[in-house]
C-alpha positions as YAML, in Angstrom:
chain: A
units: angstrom
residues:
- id: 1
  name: UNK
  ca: [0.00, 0.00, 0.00]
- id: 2
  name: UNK
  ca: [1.13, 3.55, -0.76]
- id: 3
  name: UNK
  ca: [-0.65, 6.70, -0.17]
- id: 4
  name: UNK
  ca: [-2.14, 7.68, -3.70]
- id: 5
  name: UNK
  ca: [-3.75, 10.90, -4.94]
- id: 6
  name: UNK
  ca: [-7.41, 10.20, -6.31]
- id: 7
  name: UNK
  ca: [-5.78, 11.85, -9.41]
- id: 8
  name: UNK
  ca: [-2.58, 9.48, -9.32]
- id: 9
  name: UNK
  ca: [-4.74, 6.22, -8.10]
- id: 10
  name: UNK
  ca: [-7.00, 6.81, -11.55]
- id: 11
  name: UNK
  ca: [-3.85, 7.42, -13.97]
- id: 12
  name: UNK
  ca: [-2.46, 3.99, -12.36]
- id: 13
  name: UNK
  ca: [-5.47, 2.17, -13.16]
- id: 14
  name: UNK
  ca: [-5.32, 3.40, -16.73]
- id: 15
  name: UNK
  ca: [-1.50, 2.29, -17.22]
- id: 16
  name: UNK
  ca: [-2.45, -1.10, -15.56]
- id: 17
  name: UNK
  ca: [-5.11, -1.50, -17.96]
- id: 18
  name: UNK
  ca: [-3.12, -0.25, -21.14]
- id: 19
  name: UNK
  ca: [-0.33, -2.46, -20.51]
- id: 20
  name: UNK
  ca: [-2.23, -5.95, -19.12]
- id: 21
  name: UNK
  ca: [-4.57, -5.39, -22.35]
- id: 22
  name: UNK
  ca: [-3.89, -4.90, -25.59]
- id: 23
  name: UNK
  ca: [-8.03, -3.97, -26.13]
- id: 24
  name: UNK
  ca: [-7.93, -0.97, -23.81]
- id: 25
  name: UNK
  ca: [-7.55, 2.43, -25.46]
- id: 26
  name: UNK
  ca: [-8.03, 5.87, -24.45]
- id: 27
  name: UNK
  ca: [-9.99, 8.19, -26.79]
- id: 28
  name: UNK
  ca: [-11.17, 11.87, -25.30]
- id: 29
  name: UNK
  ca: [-10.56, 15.37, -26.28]
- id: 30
  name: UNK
  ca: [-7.50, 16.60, -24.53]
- id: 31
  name: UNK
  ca: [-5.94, 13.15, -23.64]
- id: 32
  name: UNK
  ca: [-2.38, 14.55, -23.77]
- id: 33
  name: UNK
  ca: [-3.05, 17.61, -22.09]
- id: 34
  name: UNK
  ca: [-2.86, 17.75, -18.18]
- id: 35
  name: UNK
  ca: [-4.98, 20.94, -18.95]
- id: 36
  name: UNK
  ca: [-8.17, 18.67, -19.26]
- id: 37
  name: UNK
  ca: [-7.42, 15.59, -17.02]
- id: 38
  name: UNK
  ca: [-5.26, 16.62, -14.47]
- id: 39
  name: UNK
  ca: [-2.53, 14.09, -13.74]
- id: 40
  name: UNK
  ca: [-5.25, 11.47, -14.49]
- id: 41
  name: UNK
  ca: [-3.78, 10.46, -17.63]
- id: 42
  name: UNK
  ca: [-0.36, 11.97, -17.39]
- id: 43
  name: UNK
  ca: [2.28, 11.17, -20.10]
- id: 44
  name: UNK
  ca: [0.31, 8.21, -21.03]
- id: 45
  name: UNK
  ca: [0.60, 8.99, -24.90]
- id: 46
  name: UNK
  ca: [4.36, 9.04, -23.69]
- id: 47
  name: UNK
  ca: [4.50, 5.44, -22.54]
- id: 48
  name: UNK
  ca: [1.67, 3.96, -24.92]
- id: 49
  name: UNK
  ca: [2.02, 6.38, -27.69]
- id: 50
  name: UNK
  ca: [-0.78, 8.35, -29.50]
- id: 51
  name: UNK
  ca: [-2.16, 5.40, -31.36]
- id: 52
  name: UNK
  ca: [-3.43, 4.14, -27.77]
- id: 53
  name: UNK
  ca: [-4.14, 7.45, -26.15]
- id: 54
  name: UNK
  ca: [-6.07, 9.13, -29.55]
- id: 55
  name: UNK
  ca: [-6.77, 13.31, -28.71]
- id: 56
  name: UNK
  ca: [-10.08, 13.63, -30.54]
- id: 57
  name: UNK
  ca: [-11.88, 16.46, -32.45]
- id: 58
  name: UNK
  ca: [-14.29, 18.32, -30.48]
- id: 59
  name: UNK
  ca: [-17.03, 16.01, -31.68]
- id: 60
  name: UNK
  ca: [-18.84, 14.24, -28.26]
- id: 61
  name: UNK
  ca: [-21.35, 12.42, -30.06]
- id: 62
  name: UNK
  ca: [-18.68, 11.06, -33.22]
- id: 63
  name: UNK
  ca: [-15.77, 9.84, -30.84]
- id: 64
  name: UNK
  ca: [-18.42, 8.52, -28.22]
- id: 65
  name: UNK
  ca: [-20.15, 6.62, -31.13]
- id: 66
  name: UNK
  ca: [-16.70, 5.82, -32.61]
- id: 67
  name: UNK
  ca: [-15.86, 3.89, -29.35]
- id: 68
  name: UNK
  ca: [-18.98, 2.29, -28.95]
- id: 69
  name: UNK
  ca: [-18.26, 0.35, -32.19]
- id: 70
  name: UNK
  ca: [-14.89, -0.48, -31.45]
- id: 71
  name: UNK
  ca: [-15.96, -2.19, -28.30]
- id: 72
  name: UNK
  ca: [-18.83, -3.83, -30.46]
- id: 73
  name: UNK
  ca: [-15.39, -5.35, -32.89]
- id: 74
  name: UNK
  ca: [-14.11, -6.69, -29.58]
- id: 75
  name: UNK
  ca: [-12.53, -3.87, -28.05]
- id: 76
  name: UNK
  ca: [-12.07, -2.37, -24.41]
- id: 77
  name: UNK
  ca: [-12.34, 2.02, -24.98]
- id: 78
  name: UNK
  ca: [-12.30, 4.28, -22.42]
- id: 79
  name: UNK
  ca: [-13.87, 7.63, -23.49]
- id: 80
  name: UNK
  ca: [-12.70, 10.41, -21.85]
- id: 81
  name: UNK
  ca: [-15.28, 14.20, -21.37]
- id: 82
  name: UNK
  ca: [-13.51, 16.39, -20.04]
- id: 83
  name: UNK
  ca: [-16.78, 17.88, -18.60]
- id: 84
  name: UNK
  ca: [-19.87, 15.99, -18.10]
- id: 85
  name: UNK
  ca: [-21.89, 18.84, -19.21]
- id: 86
  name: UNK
  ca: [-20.79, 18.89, -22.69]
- id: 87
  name: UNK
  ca: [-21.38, 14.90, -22.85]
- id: 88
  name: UNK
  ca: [-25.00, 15.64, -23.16]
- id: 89
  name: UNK
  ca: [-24.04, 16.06, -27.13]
- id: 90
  name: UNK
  ca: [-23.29, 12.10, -26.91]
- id: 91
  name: UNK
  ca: [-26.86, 11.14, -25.35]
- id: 92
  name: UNK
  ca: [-28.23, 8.93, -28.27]
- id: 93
  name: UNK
  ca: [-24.84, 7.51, -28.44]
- id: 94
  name: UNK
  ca: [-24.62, 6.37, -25.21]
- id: 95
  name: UNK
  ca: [-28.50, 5.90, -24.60]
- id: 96
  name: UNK
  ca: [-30.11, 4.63, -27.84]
- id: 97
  name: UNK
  ca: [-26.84, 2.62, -28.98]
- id: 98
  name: UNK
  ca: [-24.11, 1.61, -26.06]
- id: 99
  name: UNK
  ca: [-26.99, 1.23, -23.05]
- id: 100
  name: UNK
  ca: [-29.26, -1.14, -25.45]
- id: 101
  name: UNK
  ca: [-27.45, -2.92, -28.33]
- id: 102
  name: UNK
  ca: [-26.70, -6.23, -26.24]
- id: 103
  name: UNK
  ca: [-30.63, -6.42, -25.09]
- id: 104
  name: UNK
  ca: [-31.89, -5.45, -28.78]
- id: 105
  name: UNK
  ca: [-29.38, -8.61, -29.98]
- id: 106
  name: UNK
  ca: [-30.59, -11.40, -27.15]
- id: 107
  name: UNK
  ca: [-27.21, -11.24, -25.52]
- id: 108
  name: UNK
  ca: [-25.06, -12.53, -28.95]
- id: 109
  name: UNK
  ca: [-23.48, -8.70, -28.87]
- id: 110
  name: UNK
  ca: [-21.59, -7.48, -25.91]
- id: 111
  name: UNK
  ca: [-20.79, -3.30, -25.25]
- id: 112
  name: UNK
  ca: [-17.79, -3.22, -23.20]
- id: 113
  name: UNK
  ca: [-17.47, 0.78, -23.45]
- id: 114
  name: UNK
  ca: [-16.09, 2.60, -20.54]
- id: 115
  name: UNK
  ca: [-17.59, 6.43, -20.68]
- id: 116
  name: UNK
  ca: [-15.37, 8.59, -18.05]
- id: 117
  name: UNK
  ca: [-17.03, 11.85, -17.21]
- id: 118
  name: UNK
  ca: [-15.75, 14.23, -15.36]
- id: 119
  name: UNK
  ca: [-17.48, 16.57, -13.02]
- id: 120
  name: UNK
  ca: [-16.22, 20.58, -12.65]
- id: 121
  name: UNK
  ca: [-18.00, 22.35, -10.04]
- id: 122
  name: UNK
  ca: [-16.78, 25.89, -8.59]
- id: 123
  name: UNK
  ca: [-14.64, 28.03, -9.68]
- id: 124
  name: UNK
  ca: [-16.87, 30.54, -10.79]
- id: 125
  name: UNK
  ca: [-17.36, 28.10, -14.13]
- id: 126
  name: UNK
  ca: [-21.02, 28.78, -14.05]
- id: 127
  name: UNK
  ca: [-24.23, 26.63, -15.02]
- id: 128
  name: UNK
  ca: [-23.24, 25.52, -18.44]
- id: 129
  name: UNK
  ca: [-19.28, 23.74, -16.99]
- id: 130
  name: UNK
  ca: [-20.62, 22.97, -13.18]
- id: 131
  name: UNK
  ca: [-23.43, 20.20, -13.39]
- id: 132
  name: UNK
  ca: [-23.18, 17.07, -12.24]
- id: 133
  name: UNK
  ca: [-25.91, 14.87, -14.30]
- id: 134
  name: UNK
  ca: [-25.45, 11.60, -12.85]
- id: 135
  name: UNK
  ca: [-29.50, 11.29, -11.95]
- id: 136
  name: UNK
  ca: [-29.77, 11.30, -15.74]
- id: 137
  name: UNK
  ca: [-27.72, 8.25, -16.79]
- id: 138
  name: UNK
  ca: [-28.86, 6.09, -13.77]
- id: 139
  name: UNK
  ca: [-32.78, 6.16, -15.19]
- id: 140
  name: UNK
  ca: [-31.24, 4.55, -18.32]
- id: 141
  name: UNK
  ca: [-31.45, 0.67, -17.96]
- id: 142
  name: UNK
  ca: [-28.23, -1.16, -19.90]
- id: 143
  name: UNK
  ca: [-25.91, 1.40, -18.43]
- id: 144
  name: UNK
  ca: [-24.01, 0.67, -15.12]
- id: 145
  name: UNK
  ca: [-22.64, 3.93, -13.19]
- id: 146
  name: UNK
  ca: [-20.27, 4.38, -10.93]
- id: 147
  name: UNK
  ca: [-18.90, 7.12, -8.33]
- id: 148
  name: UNK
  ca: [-15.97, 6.67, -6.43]
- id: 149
  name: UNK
  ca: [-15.43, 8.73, -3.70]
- id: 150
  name: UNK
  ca: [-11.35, 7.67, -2.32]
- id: 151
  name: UNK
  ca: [-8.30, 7.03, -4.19]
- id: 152
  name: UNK
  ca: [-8.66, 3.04, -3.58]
- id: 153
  name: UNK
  ca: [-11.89, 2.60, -5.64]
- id: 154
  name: UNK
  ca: [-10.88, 5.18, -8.27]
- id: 155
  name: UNK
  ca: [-8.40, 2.65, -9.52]
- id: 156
  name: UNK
  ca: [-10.46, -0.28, -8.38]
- id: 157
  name: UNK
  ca: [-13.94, 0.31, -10.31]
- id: 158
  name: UNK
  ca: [-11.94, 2.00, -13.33]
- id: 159
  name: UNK
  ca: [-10.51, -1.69, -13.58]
- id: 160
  name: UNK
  ca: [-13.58, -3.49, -12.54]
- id: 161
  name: UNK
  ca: [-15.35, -1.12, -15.33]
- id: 162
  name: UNK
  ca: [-13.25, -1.84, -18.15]
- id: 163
  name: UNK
  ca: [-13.53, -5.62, -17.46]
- id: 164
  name: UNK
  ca: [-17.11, -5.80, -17.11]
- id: 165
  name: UNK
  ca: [-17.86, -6.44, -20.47]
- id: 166
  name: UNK
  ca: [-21.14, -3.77, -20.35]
- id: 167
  name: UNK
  ca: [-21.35, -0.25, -21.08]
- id: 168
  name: UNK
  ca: [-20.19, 1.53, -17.49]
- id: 169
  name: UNK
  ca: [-20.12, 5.63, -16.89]
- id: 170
  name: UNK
  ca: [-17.48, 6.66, -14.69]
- id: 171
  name: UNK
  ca: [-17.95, 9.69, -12.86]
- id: 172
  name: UNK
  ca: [-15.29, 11.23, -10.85]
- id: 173
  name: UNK
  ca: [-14.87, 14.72, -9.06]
- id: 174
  name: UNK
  ca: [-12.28, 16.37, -9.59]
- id: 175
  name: UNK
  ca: [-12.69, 18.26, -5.76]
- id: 176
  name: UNK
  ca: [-11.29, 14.96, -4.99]
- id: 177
  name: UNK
  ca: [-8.55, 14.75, -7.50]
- id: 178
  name: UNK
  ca: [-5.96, 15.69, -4.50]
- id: 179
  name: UNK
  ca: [-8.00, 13.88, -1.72]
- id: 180
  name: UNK
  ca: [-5.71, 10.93, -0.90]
- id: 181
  name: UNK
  ca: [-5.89, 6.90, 0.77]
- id: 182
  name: UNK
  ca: [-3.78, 3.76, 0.73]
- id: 183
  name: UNK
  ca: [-3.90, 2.41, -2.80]
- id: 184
  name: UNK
  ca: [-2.35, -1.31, -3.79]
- id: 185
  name: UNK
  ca: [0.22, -1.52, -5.94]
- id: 186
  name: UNK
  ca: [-1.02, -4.65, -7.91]
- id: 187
  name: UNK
  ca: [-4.31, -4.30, -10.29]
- id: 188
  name: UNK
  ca: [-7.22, -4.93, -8.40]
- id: 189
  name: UNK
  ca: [-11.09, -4.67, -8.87]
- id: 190
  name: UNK
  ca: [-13.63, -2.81, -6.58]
- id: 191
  name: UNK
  ca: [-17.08, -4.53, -6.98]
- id: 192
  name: UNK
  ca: [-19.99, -2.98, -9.09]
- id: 193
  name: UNK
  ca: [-22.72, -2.52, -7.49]
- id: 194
  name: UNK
  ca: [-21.35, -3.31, -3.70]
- id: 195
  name: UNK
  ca: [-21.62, -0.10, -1.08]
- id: 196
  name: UNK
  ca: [-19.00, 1.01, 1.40]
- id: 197
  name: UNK
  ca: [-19.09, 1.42, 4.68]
- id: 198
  name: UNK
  ca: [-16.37, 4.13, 5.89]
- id: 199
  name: UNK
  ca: [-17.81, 4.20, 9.70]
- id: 200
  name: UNK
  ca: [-20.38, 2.23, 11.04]
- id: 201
  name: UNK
  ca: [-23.18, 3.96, 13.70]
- id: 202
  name: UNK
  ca: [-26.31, 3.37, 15.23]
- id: 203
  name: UNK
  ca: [-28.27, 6.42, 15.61]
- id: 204
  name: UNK
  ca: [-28.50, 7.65, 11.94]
- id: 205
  name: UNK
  ca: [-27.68, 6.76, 8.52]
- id: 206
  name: UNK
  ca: [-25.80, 8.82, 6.14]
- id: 207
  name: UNK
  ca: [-25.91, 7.59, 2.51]
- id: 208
  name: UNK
  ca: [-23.76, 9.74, 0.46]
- id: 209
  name: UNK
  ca: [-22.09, 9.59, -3.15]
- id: 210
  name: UNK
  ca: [-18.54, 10.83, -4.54]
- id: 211
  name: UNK
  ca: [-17.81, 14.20, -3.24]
- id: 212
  name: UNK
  ca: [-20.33, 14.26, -0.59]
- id: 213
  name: UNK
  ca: [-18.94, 10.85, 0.78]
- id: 214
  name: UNK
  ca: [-15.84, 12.71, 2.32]
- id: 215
  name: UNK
  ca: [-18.85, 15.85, 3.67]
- id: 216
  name: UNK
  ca: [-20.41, 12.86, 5.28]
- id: 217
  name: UNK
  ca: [-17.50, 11.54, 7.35]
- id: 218
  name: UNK
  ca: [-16.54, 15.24, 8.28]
- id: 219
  name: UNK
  ca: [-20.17, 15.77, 9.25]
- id: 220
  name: UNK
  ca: [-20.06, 11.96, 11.38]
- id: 221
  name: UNK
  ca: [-17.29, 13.47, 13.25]
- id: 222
  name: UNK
  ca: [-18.70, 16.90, 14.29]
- id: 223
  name: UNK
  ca: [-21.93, 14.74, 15.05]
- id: 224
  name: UNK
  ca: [-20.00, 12.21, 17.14]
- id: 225
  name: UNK
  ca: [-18.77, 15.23, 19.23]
- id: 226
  name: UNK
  ca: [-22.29, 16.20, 19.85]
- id: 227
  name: UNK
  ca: [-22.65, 12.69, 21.41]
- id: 228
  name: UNK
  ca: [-24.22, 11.56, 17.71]
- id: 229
  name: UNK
  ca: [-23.32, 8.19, 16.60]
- id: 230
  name: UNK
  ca: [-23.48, 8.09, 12.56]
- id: 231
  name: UNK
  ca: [-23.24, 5.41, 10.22]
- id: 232
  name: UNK
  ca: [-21.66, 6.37, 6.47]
- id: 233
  name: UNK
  ca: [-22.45, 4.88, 3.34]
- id: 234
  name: UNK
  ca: [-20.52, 5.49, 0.38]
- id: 235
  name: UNK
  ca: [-22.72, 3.93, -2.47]
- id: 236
  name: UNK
  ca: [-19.79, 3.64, -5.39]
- id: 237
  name: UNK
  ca: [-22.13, 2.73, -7.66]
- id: 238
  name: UNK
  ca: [-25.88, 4.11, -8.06]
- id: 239
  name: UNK
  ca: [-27.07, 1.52, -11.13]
- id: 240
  name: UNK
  ca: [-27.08, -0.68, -10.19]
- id: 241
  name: UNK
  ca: [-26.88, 0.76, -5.99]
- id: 242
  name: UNK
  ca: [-26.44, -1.27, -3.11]
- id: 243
  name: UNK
  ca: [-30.14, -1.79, -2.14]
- id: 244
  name: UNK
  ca: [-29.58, -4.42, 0.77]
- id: 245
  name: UNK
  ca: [-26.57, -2.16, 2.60]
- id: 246
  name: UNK
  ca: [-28.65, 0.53, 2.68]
- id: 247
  name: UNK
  ca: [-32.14, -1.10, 4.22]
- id: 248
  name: UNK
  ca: [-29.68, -2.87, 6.56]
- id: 249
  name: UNK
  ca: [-28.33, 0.22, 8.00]
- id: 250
  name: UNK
  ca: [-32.05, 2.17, 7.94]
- id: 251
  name: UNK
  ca: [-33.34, -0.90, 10.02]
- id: 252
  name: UNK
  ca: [-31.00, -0.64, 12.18]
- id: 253
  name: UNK
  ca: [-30.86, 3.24, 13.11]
- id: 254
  name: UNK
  ca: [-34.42, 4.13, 11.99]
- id: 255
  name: UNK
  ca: [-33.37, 7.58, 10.96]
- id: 256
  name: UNK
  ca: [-32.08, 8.53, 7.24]
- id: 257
  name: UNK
  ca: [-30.41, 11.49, 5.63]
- id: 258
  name: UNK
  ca: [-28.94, 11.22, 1.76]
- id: 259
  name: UNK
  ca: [-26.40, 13.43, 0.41]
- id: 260
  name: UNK
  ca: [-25.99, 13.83, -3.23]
- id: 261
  name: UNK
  ca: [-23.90, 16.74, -4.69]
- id: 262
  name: UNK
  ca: [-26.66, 17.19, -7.93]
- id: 263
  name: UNK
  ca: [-30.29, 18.84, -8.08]
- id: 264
  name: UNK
  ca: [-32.70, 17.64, -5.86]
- id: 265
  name: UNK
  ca: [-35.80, 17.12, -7.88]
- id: 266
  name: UNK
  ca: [-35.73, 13.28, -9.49]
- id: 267
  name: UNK
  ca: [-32.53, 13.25, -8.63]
- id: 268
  name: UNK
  ca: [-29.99, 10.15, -7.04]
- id: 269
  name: UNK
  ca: [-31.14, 11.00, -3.92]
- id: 270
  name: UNK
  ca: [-34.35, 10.99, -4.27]
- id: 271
  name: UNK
  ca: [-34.32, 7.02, -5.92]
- id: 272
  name: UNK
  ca: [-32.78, 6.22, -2.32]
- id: 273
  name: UNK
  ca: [-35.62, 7.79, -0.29]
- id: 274
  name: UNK
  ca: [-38.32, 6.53, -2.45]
- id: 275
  name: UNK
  ca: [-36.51, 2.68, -2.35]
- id: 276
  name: UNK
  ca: [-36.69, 3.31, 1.32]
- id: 277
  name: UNK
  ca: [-39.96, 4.43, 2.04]
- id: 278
  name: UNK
  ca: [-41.08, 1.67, 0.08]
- id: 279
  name: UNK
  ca: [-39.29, -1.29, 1.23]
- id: 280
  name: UNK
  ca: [-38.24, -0.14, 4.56]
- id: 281
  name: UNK
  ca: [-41.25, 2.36, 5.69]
- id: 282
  name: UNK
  ca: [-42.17, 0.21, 9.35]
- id: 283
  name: UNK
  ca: [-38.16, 1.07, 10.47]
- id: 284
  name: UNK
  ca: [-38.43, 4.49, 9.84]
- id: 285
  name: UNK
  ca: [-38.81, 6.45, 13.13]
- id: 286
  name: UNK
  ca: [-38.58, 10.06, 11.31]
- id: 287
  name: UNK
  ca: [-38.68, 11.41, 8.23]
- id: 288
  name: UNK
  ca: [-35.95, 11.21, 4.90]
- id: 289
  name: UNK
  ca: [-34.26, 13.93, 4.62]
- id: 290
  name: UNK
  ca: [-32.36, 15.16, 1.01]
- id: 291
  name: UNK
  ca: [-28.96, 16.89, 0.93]
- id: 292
  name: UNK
  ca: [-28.78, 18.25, -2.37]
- id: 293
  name: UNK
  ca: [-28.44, 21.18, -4.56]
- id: 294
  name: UNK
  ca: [-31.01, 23.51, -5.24]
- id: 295
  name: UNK
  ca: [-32.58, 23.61, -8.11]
- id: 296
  name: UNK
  ca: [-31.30, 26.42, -9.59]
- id: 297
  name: UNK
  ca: [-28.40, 26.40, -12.57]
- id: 298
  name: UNK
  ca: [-24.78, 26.83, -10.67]
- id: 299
  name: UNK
  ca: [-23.67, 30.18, -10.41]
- id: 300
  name: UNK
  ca: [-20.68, 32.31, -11.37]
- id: 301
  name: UNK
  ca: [-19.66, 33.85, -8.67]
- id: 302
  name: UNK
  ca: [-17.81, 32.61, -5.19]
- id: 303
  name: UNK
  ca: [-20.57, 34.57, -2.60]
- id: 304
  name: UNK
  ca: [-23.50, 32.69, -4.31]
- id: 305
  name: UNK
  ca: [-21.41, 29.06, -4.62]
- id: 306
  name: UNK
  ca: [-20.72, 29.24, -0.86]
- id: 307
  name: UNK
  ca: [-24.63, 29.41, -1.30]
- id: 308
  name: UNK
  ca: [-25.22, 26.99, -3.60]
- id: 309
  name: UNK
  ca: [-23.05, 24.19, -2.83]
- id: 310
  name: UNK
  ca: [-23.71, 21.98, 0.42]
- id: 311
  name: UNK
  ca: [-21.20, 20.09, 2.61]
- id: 312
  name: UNK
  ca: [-20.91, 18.90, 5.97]
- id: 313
  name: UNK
  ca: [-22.16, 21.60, 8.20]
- id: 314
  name: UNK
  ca: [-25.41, 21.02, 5.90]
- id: 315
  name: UNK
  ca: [-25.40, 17.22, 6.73]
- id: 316
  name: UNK
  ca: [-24.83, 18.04, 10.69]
- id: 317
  name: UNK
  ca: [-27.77, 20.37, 10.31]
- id: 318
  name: UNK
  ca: [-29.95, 17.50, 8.31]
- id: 319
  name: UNK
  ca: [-29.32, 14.90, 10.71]
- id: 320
  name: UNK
  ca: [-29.90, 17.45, 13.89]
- id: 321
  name: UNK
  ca: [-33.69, 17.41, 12.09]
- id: 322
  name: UNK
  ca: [-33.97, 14.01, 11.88]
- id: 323
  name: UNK
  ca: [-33.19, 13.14, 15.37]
- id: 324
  name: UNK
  ca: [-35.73, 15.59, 16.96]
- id: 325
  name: UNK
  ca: [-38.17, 14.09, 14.83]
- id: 326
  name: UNK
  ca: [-37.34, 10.85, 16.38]
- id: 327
  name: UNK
  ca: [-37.20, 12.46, 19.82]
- id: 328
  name: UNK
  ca: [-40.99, 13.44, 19.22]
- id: 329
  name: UNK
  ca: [-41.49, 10.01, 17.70]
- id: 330
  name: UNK
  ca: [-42.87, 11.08, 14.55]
- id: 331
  name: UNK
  ca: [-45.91, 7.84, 13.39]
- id: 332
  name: UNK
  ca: [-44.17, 6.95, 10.15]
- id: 333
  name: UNK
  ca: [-43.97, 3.24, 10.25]
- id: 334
  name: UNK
  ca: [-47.07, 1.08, 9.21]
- id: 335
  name: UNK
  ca: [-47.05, -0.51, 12.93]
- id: 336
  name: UNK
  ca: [-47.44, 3.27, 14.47]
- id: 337
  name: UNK
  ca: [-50.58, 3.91, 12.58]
- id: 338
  name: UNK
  ca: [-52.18, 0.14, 12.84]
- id: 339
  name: UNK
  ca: [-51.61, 0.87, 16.35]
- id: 340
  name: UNK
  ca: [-53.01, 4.19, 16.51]
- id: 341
  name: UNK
  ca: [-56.36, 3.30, 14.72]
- id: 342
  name: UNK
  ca: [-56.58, 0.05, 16.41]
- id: 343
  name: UNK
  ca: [-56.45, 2.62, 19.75]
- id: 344
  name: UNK
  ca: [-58.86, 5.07, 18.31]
- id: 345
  name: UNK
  ca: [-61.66, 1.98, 17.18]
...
């Protein structure tokens, strides 16, 4: 184990990949330019040359397309956005082609298409570079996504992602390019599809994705100096999303608050509350409560993002509401009101 960069965990996965398969390629708009990816994918075109590593016109919807049919002919792309926002130009490629080509051919055709998209929030970039769209690509059935939050499963699910052998969105950050953990040297794969659990609790649950993951363990802290004892989920994946970690923590605490760093309307976080209300409603001793953005475009200024975006004193605050709904014991579960109009008849 070393300690790894998010940044330097991803552009270790990538060289792992390149050079244990000769499938895997890299095609993206500014591949060779640490203008675009960071250190994600530094010097790769250096070590695997430019026939690997391809810098593509600005064209979202040709090179995502392109890729999808050379992992149709057998092999392993990864397609690089730069920004997630601009991706939205690739939608039918990714959608009507990668997400349902294998179902449309009974299984006989296989779509292993890695789509990376990067979200760039802050910085006074405004609405059209700042949105994180995730909520959008998880409604699509045919298309896994995943979110890692710590260096470890950056390089983990990129591998596990690649190998999977269906189309798979990867969504990273980059607010946590420089956030850092233990990585393995060796290649290794994180499980699609399989939550984390970064600190186990019994008095509320946090589920959180990518950024909001680290918000969430800052927020468990401040809570667990308040005499608050929080459990933190760190999904990884939200399609498919770790259904049976999550009910096993809200059945155990009783109390739930999710944190997503996108709008809050139909959004990630509110597929987890609805999953939970439906299949968990008799545990629930207070009501869900959404971290999320507001619905508003991002804006362009630093005043109104220190409005805009939410972190952990907005999780502490979240959670403080849940628990003195609890404390009045709030009749959500089924059992409550049984009881109550057994009582009243």
């Amino acid at each position: 184990m070393r300690l790894l960069t998010y940044a330097q965990a991803m552009r270790e996965a990538f060289a792992q990949l390149l050079a244990s398969d000769s499938r895997v390629f890299v095609i993206g708009q500014g591949v060779w330019s640490p203008w675009y990816a960071g250190t994600s994918l530094k010097d790769l075109d250096k070590e695997f040359g430019r026939g690997r590593i391809i810098d593509s016109p600005v064209s979202e919807n040709a090179t995502t397309a392109a890729a999808i049919g050379a992992a149709m002919a057998g092999m392993r792309p990864i397609v690089f956005h730069p920004r997630m926002d601009f991706m939205l130009l690739a939608v039918d490629a990714i959608v009507n082609q990668a997400a349902n080509w294998s179902y449309i051919f009974a299984g006989q055709v296989q779509v292993p298409v890695v789509i990376r998209a990067s979200i760039n929030r802050g910085g006074e970039q405004g609405a059209q570079h700042s949105q994180a769209l995730q909520a959008l690509f998880m409604h699509v059935p045919g298309l896994k996504v995943v979110m890692p939050a710590t260096a470890f499963d950056a390089k983990g699910l990129l591998v596990a992602a690649v190998r999977d052998g269906n189309p798979v969105m990867y969504i990273d950050d980059r607010w946590l390019y420089d956030e850092a953990s233990d990585v393995p040297e060796e290649i290794y794969e994180v499980p699609i599809g399989q939550a984390a659990v970064p600190r186990a609790g019994s008095d509320v649950s946090i589920v959180a994705t990518s950024y909001m993951v680290a918000q969430a363990i800052a927020a468990s802290k401040e809570l667990e100096r308040r005499g608050v004892d929080a459990e933190v989920i760190d999904l990884r994946s939200i399609s498919p999303w770790d259904q049976d970690s999550v009910l096993c923590s809200v059945r155990k605490t009783g109390c739930l608050v999710v944190a997503d760093a996108a709008w809050k309307t139909c959004g990630v976080a509110a597929e987890i509350a609805a999953s939970v209300a439906e299949l968990a409603f008799d545990d629930l001793h207070a009501p869900i409560i959404r971290v999320c953005l507001p619905d508003a475009p991002a804006p362009s200024s630093v005043p109104l993002e220190r409005a805009y975006y939410k972190g952990a004193k907005d999780i502490v605050q979240a959670v403080e509401r849940v628990l003195e709904q609890k404390e009045k014991a709030w009749p959500i579960g089924s059992r409550s009101l049984i009881q109550k109009r057994t009582t009243a008849d």
